[in-house]
N, C-alpha and C positions, 0 to 999 in steps of 0.2 A: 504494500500500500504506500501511495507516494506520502511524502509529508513536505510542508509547504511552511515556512517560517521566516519572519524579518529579516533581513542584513543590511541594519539601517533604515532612515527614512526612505531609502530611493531605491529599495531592490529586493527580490526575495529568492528566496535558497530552495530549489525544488531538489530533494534528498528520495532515491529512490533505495537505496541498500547502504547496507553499511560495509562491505568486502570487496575486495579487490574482484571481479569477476568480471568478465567477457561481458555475460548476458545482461550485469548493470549499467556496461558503458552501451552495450545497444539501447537501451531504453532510454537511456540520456540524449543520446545522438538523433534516436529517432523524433526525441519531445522535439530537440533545438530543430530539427528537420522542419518539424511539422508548424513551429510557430513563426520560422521563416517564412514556410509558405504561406500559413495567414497567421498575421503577427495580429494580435490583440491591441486594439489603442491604449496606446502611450507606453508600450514596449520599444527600447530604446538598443539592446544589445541584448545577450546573452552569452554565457560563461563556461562551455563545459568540462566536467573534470571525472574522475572515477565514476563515480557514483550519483551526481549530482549536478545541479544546473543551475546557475545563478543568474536570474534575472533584471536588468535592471530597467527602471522605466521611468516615464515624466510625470512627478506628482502633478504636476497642473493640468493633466489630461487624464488620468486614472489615480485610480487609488488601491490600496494594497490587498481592499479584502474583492473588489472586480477582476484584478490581475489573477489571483488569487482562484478565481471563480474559473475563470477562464482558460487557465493550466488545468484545474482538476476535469473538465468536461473530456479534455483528451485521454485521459488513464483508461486504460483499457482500448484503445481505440488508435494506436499506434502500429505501425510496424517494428516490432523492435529487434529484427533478424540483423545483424551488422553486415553489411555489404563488406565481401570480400575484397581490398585493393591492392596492387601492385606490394609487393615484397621491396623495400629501399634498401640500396648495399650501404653502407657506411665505414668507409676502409678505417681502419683503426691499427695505430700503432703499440704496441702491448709492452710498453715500456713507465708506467705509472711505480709513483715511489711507493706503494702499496701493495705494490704485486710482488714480492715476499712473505710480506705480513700476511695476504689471504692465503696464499699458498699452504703457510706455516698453521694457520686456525682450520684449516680444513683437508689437513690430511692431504695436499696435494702437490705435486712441482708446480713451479711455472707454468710448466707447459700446459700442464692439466689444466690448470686455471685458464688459460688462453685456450684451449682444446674445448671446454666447458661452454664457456662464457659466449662464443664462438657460434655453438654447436645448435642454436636454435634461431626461429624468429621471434622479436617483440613484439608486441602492442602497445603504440603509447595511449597512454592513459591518462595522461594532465602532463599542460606546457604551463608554468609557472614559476613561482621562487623568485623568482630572476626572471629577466627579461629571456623567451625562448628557452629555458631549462625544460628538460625534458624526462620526463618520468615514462619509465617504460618497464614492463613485466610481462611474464615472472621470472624470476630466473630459477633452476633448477636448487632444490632441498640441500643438497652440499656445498653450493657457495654463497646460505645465509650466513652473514656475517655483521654484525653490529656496526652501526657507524663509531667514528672515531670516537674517541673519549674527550678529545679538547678538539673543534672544529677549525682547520687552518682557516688565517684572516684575507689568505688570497689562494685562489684557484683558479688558474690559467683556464683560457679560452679555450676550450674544444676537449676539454678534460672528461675522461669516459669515468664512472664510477658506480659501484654497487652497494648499496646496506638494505638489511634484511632482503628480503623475497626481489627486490627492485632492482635495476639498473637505469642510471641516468646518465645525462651530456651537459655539462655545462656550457650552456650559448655564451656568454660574456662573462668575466672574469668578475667574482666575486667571493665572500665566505662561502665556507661548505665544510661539511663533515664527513662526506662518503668514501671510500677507500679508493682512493684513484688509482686503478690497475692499467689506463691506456687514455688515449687522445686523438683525435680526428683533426685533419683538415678542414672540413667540411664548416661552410659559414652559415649558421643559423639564426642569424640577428640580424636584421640590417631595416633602422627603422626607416628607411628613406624605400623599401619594396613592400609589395600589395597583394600576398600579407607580408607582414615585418619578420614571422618567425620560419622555419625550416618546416617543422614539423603541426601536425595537430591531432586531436583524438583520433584514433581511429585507424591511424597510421601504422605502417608494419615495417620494422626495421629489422635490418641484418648484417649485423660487427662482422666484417671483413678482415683478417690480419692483412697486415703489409708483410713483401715479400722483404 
């Protein structure tokens, strides 16, 4: 059952699960889909992430509990099968000052780790944090690994990293906690293109090593 709640005066939070799953970013994807197509007045943007949809709109045209009204009419009445797209390479260099330490926590070489990590496609599932940061899952049960204990105060651009269940990409350079095992070329920012970020939900990524 969806749930529908404040975020703020100017936006509201449509929360459809609470887990990381497939089947709840389809039902997000399919909401944002749907109110694209007929967007509700005074629907301004919308937000998708995991599990959840963040709506925002123009109080001087609607109000929270219409908006409100008008999200809940479509539950049940969505397609929320995720359309399968294109597989994205993203060559990666597997040279992160972390990739010992995960190695070392999980019973693995190097290689493994890079063999591992490697070894599947993603789904992103929320571009956030940061400008273009990119949250994607899941990665396999043997290279959960807690994020750091003290989060470094800079982390280079294009820096690949994994904690708990997750694997992400830092778009632009800022704090971060995750274990950074490798790093990409690949430019995911750039706010002067349309859109500004690399990636979005829904997207299917695939860690390439360099030769």
């Amino acid at each position: 059952m969806w749930q529908v709640a404040p975020a703020g005066d100017r936006a509201l939070l449509v929360t459809v699960g609470r887990t990381i799953d497939p089947s709840l970013l389809g039902q997000v994807l399919a909401l944002d889909k749907a109110l694209a197509g007929r967007p509700p007045s005074g629907l301004i943007s919308t937000v998708p992430a995991y599990a959840s949809l963040l709506c925002h709109y123009d109080p001087g045209v609607t109000d929270a509990a219409r908006l409100e009204a008008s999200i809940l009419e479509l539950e049940g009445h969505v397609d929320a099968a995720m359309a399968v797209g294109s597989v994205v390479d993203v060559p990666t260099q597997y040279d992160g000052p972390d990739l010992a330490s995960v190695a070392l926590q999980t019973n693995l070489t190097p290689a493994g780790v890079i063999e591992m990590h490697a070894g599947r496609e993603y789904l992103v599932y929320c571009v956030g944090f940061a400008p273009g940061f990119t949250y994607c899952g899941v990665l396999p049960d043997q290279l959960s690994v807690p994020r750091l204990a003290s989060p470094r105060l800079r982390v280079a651009t294009g820096s690949i990293g994994i904690a708990g269940r997750q694997t992400g990409i830092y778009a632009v350079e800022s704090p971060g906690g995750w274990n950074l095992i490798g790093r990409t070329g690949l430019r995911l920012f750039d706010p002067a293109a349309d859109p500004p970020v690399g990636f979005k939900p829904g997207d299917r990524l695939r860690f390439i090593p360099a030769s």
